[in-house]
C-alpha positions in Angstrom: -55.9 62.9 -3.6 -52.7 63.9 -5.1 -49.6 65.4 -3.3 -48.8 69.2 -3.6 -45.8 69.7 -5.7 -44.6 71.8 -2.3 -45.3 68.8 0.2 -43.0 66.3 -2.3 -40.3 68.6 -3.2 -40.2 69.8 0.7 -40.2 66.6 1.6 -37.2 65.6 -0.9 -35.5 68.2 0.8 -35.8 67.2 4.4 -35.4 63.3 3.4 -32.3 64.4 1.6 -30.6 66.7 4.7 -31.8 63.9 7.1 -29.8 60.6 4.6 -26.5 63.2 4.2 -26.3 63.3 8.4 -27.1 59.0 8.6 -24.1 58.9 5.9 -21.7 61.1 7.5 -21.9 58.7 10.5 -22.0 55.6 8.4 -19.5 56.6 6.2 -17.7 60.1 5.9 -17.2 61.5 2.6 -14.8 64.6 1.1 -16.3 67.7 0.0 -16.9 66.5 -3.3 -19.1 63.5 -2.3 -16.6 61.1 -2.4 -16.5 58.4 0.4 -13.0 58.1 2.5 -12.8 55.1 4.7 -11.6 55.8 8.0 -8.0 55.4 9.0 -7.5 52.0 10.2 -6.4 52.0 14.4 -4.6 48.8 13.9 -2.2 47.2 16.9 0.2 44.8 15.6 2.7 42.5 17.4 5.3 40.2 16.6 4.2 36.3 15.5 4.7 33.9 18.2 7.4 31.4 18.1 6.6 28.1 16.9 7.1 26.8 19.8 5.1 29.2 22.2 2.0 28.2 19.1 1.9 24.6 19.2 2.6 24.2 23.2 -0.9 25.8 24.2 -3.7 24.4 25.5 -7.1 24.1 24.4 -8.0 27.0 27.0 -5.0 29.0 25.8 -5.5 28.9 22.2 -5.1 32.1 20.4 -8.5 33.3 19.0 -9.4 34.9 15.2 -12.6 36.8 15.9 -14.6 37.7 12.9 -17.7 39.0 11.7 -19.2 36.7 9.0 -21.0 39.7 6.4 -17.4 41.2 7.0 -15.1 40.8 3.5 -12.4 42.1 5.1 -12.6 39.5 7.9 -13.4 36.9 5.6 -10.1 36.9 3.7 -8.4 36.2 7.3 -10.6 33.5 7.7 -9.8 31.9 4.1 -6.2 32.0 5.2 -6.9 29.5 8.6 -9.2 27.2 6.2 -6.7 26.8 3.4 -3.7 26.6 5.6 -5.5 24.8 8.0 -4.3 26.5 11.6 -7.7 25.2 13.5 -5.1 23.2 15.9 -3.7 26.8 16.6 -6.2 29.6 16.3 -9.6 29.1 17.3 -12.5 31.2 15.2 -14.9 33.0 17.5 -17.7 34.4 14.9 -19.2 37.9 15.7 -23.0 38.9 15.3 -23.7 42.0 13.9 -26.0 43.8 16.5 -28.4 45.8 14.1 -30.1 48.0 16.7 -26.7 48.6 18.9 -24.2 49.2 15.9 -22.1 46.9 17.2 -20.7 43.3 17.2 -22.0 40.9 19.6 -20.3 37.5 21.1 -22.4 34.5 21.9 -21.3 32.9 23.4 -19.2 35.1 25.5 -15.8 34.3 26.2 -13.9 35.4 29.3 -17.0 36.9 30.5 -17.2 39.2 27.3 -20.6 39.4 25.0 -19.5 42.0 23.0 -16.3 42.9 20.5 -15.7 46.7 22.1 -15.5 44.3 26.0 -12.8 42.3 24.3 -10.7 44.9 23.2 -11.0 46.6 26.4 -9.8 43.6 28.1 -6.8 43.7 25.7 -6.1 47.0 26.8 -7.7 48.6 23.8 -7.7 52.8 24.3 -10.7 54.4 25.1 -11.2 55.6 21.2 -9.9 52.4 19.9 -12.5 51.2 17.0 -13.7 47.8 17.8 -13.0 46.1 14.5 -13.0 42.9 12.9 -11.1 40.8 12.2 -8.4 40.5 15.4 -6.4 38.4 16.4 -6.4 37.9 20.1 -3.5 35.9 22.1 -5.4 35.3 25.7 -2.0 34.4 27.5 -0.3 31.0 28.2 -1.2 31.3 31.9 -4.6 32.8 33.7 -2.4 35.4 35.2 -1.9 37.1 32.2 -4.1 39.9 30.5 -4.9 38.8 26.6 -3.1 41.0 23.7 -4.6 41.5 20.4 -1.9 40.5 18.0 -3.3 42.6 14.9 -6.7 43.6 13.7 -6.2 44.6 10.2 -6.6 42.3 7.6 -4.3 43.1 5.0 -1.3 42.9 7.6 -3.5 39.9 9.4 -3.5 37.9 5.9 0.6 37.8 5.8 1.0 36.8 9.5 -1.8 33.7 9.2 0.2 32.9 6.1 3.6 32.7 7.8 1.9 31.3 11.2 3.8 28.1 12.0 1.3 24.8 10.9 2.1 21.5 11.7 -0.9 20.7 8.8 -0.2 22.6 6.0 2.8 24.3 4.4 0.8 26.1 1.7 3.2 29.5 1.1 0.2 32.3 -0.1 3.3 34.9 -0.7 6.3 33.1 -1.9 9.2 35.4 -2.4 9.5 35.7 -6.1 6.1 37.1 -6.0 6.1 39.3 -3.6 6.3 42.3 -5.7 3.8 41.3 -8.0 1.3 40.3 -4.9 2.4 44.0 -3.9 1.2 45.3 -6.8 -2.3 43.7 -7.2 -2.8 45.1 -3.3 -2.7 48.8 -4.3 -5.0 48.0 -6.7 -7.4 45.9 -5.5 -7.7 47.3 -2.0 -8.2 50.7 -3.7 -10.2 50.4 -6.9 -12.3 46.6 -6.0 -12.4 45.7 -2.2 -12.9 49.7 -1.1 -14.7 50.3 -4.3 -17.8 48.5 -4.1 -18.1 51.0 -1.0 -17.6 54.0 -3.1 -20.5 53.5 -5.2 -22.5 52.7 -2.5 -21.5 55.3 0.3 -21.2 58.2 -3.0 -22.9 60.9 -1.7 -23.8 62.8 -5.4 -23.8 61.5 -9.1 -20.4 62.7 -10.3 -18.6 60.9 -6.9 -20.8 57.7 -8.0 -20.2 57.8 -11.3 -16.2 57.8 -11.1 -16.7 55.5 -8.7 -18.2 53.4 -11.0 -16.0 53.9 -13.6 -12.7 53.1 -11.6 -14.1 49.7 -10.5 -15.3 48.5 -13.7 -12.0 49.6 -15.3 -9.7 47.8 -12.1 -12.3 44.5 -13.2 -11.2 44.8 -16.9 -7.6 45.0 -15.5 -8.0 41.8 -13.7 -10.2 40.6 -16.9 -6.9 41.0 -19.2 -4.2 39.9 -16.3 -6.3 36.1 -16.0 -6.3 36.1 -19.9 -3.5 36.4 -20.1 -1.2 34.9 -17.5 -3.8 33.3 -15.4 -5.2 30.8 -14.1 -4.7 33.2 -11.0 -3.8 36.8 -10.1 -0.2 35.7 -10.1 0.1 33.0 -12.6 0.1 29.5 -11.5 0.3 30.0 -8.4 -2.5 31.1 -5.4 -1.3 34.2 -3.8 -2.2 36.7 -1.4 -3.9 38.6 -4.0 -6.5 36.0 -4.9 -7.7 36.0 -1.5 -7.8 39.6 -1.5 -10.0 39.7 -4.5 -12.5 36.7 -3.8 -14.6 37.6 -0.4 -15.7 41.4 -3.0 -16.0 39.1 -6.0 -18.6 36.4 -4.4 -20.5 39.2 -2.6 -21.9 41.1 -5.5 -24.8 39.4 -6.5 -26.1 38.8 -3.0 -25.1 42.5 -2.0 -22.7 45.1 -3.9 -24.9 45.2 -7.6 -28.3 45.4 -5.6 -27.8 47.3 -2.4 -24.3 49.5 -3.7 -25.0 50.1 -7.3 -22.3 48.2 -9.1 -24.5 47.5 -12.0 -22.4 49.2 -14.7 -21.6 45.8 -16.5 -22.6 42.7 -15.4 -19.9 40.3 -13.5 -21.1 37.8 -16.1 -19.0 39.8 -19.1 -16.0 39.7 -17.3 -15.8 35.7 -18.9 -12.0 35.1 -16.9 -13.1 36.9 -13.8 -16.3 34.7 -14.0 -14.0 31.5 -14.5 -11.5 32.3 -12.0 -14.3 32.6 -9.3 -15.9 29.4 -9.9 -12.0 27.9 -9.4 -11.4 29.6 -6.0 -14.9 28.6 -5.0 -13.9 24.8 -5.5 -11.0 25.0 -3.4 -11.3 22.6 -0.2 -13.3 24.6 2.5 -13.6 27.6 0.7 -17.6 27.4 0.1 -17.8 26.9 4.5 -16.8 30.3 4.8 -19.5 31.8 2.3 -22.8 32.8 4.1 -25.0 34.5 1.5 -28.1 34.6 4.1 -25.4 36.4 6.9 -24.3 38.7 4.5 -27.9 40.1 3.3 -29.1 40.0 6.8 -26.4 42.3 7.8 -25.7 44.8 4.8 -29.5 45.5 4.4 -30.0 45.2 7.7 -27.3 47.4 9.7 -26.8 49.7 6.3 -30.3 51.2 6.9 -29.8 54.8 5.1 -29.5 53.1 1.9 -32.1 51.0 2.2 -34.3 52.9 4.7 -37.0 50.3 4.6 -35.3 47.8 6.4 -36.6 45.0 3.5 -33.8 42.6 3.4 -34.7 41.0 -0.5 -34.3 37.6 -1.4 -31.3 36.9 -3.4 -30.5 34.3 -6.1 -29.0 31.1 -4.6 -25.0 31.7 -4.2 -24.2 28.0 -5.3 -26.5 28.1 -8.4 -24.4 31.4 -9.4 -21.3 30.4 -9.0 -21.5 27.3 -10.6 -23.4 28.6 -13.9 -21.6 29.0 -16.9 -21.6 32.5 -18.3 -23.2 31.8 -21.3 -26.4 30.4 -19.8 -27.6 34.0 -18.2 -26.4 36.4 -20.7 
């Protein structure tokens, strides 16, 4: 028995009223459909002297909590592995708690199983977001109550990249590039790392479609730049901005072309873009910090509006895409 035209397009209506309220708490939008990441509550402080970093103990080591499915966490993280701070930051990896909408720790640590406990034990206001990453400083004594150094990445990047190492002196942001690194920030932030969400959190055609647009035509920037003056963002040189680009870049097969709609062009056509990925995956460590299973698990999981039936697909294996060439799968 068919469906009365009146049952489907009442149904489209109610469906439709019902997705617009899930967005509005997932992700709010403007008038005009187009998604607007909230403000960021972020709490910096000052970086620790060299000598306060490398006189803790074990039990006093300052913690870098993030979420694995998390890009924006993952860029802090691929500052610790390249620079190699494990003897001074410890990484405490957050669950995504599907049914809570919130992050989980286990195991716990000072008695806390969950991110929002942490920051209240920091001293976090009441309507402070719980966010990863953050970077937590427990105290050099017992006595004291633990501070959360800073929990937005962009500002968490520079500070692991200046964080004294007795390991490593890799310089991500050396001072002659510092405008340029600038530069590739407003645009990749913007137009890549946010824009992947503006496709998929668009709430109409038109917002997707210049959505769309401006991250296809901030790719083809990047495209031309690695042409041109590569092999990285910056030249010779791996910078800040490279680490900025690569946690959106090795995501979109597993998650931003099928769940967020970022199928405009294929990341295949982009033949520098494709090349420059495959380098920064071959870095030491790098591939350690890329969880293809966490990432699908969590984005089709947690993200149920857009994918309502809570099917989390299988995806192509992450290793066999990166390290195709380009002309083999056109």
């Amino acid at each position: 028995m068919s469906i009365p035209p009146f049952a489907v397009k009442a149904a489209r209506l109610g469906w439709n009223c019902q997705w617009k309220i899930l967005m509005n708490g997932l992700g709010p939008s403007d008038e005009q459909g187009n998604y607007k990441r909230p403000k960021s509550q972020h709490q910096t402080k000052v970086i620790p002297s060299q000598q306060d970093i490398l006189s803790r103990s074990p039990d006093n080591q300052y913690q870098l909590i993030i979420g694995r499915s998390c890009p924006w966490a993952h860029r802090t993280l691929l500052v610790h592995k390249l620079r190699k701070l494990n003897e001074s930051i410890n990484i405490i990896f957050a669950e995504a708690d599907h049914k809570k909408g919130r992050w989980k720790i286990n195991p716990t640590w000072k008695g806390c199983d969950s991110l929002i406990s942490i920051y209240k034990l920091c001293g976090a206001k009441s309507n402070q977001r719980a966010t990863v990453p953050v970077l937590v400083d427990p105290g050099n004594n017992n006595d004291k109550n633990p501070e959360i150094i800073g929990n937005e990445s962009s500002i968490l990047v520079e500070v692991l990249n200046k964080w004294p190492s007795s390991e490593n002196n890799l310089d991500l942001a050396p001072k002659e590039l510092e405008n340029e690194i600038t530069n590739w920030n407003y645009l990749l932030q913007d137009s890549l790392n946010n824009g992947v969400y503006k496709c998929g959190f668009a709430r109409n055609q038109i917002a997707y479609e210049k959505a769309s647009h401006d991250l296809f035509e901030a790719l083809e920037i990047v495209e031309k730049s690695l042409k041109k003056n590569g092999p990285w963002l910056c030249g010779k040189k791996l910078t800040l901005a490279d680490i900025r680009l690569f946690p959106t870049l090795v995501r979109w097969e597993m998650v931003y072309l099928p769940l967020f709609n970022c199928s405009k062009e294929p990341l295949w056509s982009f033949t520098n873009v494709w090349k420059w990925r495959q380098k920064f995956m071959a870095l030491p460590s790098v591939s350690q910090t890329c969880k293809p299973d966490a990432w699908r698990e969590d984005y089709f999981g947690a993200l149920f509006p857009l994918r309502p039936s809570n099917i989390v697909p299988e995806g192509p294996e992450l290793k066999k895409i990166i390290n195709s060439n380009f002309t083999d799968i056109q």
